[in-house]
N, C-alpha and C positions, 0 to 999 in steps of 0.2 A: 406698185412697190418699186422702190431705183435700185440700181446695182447694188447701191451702198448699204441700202436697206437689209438687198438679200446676203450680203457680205457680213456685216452684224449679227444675225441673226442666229445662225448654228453656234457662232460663239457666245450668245448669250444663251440658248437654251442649253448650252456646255454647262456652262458657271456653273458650282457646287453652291448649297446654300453657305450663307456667314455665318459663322457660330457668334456665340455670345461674346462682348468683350472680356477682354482679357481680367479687366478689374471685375467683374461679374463672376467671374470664372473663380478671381483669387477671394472673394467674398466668400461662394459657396461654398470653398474649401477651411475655407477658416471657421464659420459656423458649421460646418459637418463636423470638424474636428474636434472641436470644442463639446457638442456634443458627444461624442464616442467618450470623451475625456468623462463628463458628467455622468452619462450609462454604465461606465467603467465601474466610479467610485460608489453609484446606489447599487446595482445591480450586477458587478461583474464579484469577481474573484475575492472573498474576505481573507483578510490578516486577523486568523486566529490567537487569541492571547488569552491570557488567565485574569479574571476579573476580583473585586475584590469579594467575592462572597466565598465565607470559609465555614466548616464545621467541624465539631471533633474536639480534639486539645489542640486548642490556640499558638504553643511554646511550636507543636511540631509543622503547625500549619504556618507559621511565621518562619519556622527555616525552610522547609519548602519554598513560599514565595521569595526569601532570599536567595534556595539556590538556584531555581527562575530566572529570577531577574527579570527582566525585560525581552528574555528570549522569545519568540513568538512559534505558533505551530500547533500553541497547546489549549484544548477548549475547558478542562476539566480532569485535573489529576486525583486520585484519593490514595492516601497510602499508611501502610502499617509498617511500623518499628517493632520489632522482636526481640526481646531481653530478657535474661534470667529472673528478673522481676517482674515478667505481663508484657503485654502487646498493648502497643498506643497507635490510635488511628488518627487522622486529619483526611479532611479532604479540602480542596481548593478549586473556584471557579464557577462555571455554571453547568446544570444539564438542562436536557432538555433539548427542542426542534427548532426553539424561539430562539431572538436575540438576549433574552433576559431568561433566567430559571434559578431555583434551587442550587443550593452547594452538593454534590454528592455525598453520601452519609455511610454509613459501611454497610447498608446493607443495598446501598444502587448497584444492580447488574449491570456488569462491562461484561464484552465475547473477551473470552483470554484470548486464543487462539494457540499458538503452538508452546504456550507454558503446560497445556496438558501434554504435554509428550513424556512431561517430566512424570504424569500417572500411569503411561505404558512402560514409560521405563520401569515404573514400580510394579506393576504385573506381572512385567518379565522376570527381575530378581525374583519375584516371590514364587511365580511359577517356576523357576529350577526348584527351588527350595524346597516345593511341592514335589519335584520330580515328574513337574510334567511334560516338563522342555528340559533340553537341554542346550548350551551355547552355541554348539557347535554341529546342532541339528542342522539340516539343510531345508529350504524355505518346504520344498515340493513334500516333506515328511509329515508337514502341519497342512497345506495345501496342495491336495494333492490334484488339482486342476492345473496345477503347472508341474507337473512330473514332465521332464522332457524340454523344459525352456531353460533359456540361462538361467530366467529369474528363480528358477526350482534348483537351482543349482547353488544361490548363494546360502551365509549362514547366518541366523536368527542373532549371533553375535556382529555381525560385521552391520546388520541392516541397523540394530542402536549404536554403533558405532561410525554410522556414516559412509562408512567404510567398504560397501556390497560391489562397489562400480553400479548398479543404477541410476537412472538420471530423477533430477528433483522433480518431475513429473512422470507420468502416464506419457507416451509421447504422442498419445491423440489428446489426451485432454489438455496437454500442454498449449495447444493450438486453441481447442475451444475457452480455454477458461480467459486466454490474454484480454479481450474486450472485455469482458465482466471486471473483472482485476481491476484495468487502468479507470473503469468508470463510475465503480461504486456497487456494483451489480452483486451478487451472490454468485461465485462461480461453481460451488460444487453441490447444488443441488441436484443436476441430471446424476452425481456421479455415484451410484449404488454400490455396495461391495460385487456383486458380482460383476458389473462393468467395469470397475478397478481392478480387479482381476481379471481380467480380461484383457484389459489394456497392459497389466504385468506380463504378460504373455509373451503381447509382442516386443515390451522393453528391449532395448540395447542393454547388454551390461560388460562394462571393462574396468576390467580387474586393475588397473594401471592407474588410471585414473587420481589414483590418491583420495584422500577423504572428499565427498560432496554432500552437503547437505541436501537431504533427499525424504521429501515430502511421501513420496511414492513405498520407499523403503520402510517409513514408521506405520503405513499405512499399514501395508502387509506386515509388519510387524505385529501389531496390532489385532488382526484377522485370524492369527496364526494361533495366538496366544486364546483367543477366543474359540476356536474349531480345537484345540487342545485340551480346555477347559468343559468343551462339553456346555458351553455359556449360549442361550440365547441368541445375543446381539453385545457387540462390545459394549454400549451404555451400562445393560445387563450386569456384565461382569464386573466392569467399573465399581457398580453403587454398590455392588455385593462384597466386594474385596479392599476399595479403599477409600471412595466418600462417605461410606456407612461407619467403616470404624475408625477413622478422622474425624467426623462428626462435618462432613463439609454437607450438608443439611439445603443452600440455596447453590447449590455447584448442580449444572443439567447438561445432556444432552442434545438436540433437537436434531434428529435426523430426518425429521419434516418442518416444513414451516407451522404449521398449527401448534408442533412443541415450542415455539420459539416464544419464552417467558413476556406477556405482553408487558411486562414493567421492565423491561429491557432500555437502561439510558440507548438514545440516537449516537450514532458513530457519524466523523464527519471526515471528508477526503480534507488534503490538506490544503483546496480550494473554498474549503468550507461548505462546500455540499453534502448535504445529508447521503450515509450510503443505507443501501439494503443487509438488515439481518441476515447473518451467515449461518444455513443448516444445510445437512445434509450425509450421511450414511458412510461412502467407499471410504474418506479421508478421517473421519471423526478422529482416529486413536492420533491424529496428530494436531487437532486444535482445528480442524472448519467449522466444528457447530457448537462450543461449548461459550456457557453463560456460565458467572460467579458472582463474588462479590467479595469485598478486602475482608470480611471475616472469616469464610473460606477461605482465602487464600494466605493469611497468614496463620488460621490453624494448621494448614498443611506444610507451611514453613516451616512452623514449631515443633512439628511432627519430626521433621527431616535432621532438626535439631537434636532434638532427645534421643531419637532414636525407633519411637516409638509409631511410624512410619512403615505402612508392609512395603516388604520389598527396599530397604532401605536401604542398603548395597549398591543399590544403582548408584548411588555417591560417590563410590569410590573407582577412583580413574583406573582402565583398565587398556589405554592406548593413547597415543599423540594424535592428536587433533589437525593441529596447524603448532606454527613456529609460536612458542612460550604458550603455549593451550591444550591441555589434553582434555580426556573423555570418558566416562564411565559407562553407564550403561544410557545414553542420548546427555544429563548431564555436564555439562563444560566444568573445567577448572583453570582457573587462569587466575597469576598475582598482578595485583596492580602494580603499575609503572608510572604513575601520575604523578607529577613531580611537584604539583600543588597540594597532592595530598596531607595530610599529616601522618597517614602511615602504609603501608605497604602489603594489605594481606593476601595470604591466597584465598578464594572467593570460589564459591561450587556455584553454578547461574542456570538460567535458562530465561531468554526473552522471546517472545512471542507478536504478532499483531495480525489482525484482519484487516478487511476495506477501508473500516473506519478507528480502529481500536488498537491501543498497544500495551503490552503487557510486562511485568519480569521480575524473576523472583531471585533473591541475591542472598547465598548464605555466607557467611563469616564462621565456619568453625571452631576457631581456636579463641573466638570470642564470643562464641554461643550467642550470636546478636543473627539478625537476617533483617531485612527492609523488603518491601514488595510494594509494586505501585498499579495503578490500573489508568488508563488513561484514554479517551472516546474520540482521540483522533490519530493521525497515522502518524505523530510526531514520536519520536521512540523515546520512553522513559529510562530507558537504561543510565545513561547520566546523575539523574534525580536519585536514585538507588546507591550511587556510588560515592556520590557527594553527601549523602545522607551518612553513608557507612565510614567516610575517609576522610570528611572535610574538604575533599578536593573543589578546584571550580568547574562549573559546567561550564564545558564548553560553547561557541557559541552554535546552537544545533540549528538556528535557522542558513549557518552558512554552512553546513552539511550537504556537499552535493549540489553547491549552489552556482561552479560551474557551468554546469551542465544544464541547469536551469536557467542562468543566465543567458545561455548561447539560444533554448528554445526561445528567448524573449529577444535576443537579437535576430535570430532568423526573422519573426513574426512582423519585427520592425522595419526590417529589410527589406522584406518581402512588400509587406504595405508603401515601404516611399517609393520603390519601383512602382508600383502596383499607380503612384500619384504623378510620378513622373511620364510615364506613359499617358496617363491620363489629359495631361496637358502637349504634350508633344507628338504621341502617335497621329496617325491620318486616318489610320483604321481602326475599327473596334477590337478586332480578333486580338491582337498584344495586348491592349488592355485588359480585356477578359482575361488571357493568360494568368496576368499580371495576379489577377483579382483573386483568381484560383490558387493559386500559391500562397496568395495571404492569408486565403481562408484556412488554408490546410498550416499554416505556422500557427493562426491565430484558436484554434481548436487544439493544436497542439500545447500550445503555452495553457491553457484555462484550466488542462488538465495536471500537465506538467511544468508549474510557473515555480519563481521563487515566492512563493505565498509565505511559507514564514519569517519572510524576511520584511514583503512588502503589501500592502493592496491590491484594491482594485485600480486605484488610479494607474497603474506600471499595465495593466490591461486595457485600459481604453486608452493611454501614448500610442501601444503598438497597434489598436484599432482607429486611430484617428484619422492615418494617409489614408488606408483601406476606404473609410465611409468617405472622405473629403474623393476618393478616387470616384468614386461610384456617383456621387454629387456632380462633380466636372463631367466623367463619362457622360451622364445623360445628360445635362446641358448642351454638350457637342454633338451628343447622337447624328441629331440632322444633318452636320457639316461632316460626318463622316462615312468612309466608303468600308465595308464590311472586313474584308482583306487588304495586307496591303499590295501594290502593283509588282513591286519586287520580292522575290523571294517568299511568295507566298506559301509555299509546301514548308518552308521552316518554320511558321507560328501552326502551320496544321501539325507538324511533330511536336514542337511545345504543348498545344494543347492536350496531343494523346501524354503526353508523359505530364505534366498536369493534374490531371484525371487522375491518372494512375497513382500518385501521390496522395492529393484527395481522398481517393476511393481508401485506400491501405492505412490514411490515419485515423481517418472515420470509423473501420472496422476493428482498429488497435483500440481506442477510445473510447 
């Protein structure tokens, strides 16, 4: 071998291999992205909307899809109109699991969710009335497992008023329920009344605070009223006191899953994902496991109307709420301010919604009218109710909060063209990976919390397309690449841990 030979040679067996060309490179990424784009639109994220299938009286289902419109969010509305003349029902759209079903009909089960607050509220009027409570009882008097906590310390007035300083959870179940919640899941099955009491225990409560809606608070509200009554189980009491003599006949409880009525429409996130039936025990008195349908629920309108309603006092406001809103016994009151209205009433309400379902029942007083809507996905009916009542327009509810869902979809696309540009310019793998991980955790983020009723899937496989086109080039270069890069290497090893940790924390949110 010559000098020359041996002079060559460490620097050839140096060389790093050649990666692919460049236009090889920009190829893969253009078919990867194209794909992610395609994946998006079959299989990613649906733009929920109302279809043309209707049932019911036609007049009312025909101003419903006008005051619609084109809004998106919504899979399936059905709703009753209440009138000194009769209750008229329509329903609008599809049920069912499929892409095609049935129009709902008044007797399809929706979960209310917390419009039953508005049947504790009526427990409790009736139980003063009874003299088995009183308002200004203190919680620990009806439960006396908490003699000695704050939470025994507030009053069975302040807890329908919002008003206890409690917080809107349990502050351990607040924790456990967030992944169920944001994913469709059932969060309150673990939570039995005696672990909700329990968890009341250790509540924070501050008096200061001002009004906070609190879940926690109707709970034990609820509980209270039930350990008073000498009742079984709140259902119990329930059917005994106010579905029986309202005649609400398909209105249940399920404080297991096996109660949970198997004719129950599917609830849908507002990704279009199917979620899980909500049952479950500690929470009931404030809407986590209740099933209906628009016949019940506008009998019990009508109730509230005439009068003939137990406990029907809860109507009547007995605090300020928020700024132009007060509150009776859980109850709202508040006048419309809608300037597209045609008129201006004050309105007594209570809207509601689970995983997949929303709920809300609107009385007009002084017009003896009420509207009530059900509706199997997490888009809020309260507008449809309103404009129903006022002639006003709805507004547009897909840009509700759309914000903020906007910016989860700029993160996710940010994230991924980093995620591409590394992929073409690192020398090492470890950035890129970084890169890839950040995307995932935007791109997870957005699927759950995208602008869906605004948009499709396609707006989900845009911000998935760098991402795959990343991971296409990545492994094309693999071989021409050295694992770290030679400078600064402990800074892509901190990227990574804090990566991870972002990762890990949306996943578990999610």
């Amino acid at each position: 071998m010559s000098h020359d030979q041996q002079q060559r040679h460490p620097i050839e067996a140096a060389e790093a291999p050649r990666g692919p060309a460049k236009r090889i490179l920009v190829i893969a990424a253009i078919v990867a992205g194209l794909v992610a784009v395609v994946l998006g639109m079959l299989v990613g994220p649906q733009r929920q909307a109302l279809s043309a299938q209707v049932s019911g009286d036609e007049a009312l289902a025909a101003r419903v899809v006008d005051a619609v419109g084109g809004h998106g969010g919504f899979r399936s509305v059905v709703v009753a109109e209440v009138t000194p003349e009769g209750t008229t029902w329509a329903g609008v759209g599809k049920t069912g699991d499929g892409r095609d079903g049935p129009a709902p009909t008044d007797e399809t089960l929706y979960e209310l969710g917390s419009v039953t607050k508005t049947f504790t509220a009526s427990l409790f009027a009736d139980a003063i009335d009874r003299g088995e409570v009183a308002a200004e009882d203190p919680l620990s008097a009806h439960i006396p497992e908490l003699e000695g906590t704050p939470a025994g310390d507030v009053t069975l007035a302040s807890l329908a008023q919002h008003s206890s300083g409690l917080p809107r959870l349990g502050p351990t179940f607040a924790i456990e329920s967030l992944a169920s919640s944001l994913s469709g899941g059932n969060p309150y099955g673990p939570q039995t009344t005696e672990v909700m009491v329990q968890d009341a225990a250790a509540a924070p409560v501050d008096p200061a605070q001002g009004p906070v809606y609190s879940n926690l608070g109707v709970a034990l509200l609820g509980t209270a009223l039930t350990q008073a009554a000498g009742a079984e189980s709140y259902p119990a009491l329930l059917e005994e006191r106010v579905l029986g003599p309202v005649g609400m006949e398909s209105t249940s409880i399920a404080t297991t899953e096996a109660e949970v009525p198997a004719e129950t429409t599917p609830g849908f996130l507002t990704n279009g994902a199917a979620t899980d039936h909500w049952w479950g025990e500690g929470y009931a008195p404030t809407g986590s496991s209740t099933t209906t349908n628009i016949n019940d629920l506008s009998a019990w309108a009508a109730a509230n109307l005439d009068g003939t309603a137990p406990g029907v006092t809860s109507l009547e406001p007995t605090a300020q709420f928020a700024e132009g809103s007060d509150i009776g016994w859980i109850w709202q009151t508040t006048q419309v301010t809608n300037p597209t209205a045609t008129s201006n009433p004050t309105l007594t309400w209570h809207s509601g919604g689970t995983g997949g379902f929303a709920s809300v029942v609107v009385l007009d007083p002084e017009s003896d009218r009420a509207v009530v809507v059900l509706g199997n996905t997490q888009q809020i009916v309260d507008p449809i109710a309103i404009a129903l009542l006022t002639d006003a327009e709805v507004p547009d509810l897909g840009a509700q909060g759309s914000l903020l869902l906007w910016v989860t979809f700029g993160f996710a696309l940010l994230a991924s063209g980093l995620a591409l540009l590394f992929a073409f310019r690192s020398k090492a793998a470890l950035p890129i990976v970084n890169w890839l991980l950040l995307a995932a955790s935007g791109l997870v983020s957005l699927w759950f919390a995208g602008p869906w009723a605004a948009v499709g899937g396609w707006a989900f496989g845009l911000a998935l397309a760098p991402a795959l086109a990343a991971v296409a080039v990545g492994v094309l270069r693999s071989p021409a690449l050295r694992f770290q890069p030679k400078k600064l290497a402990w800074l892509s090893w901190v990227g990574l841990a804090v990566v991870l940790v972002i990762l890990v924390a949306t996943l578990l949110v999610v």
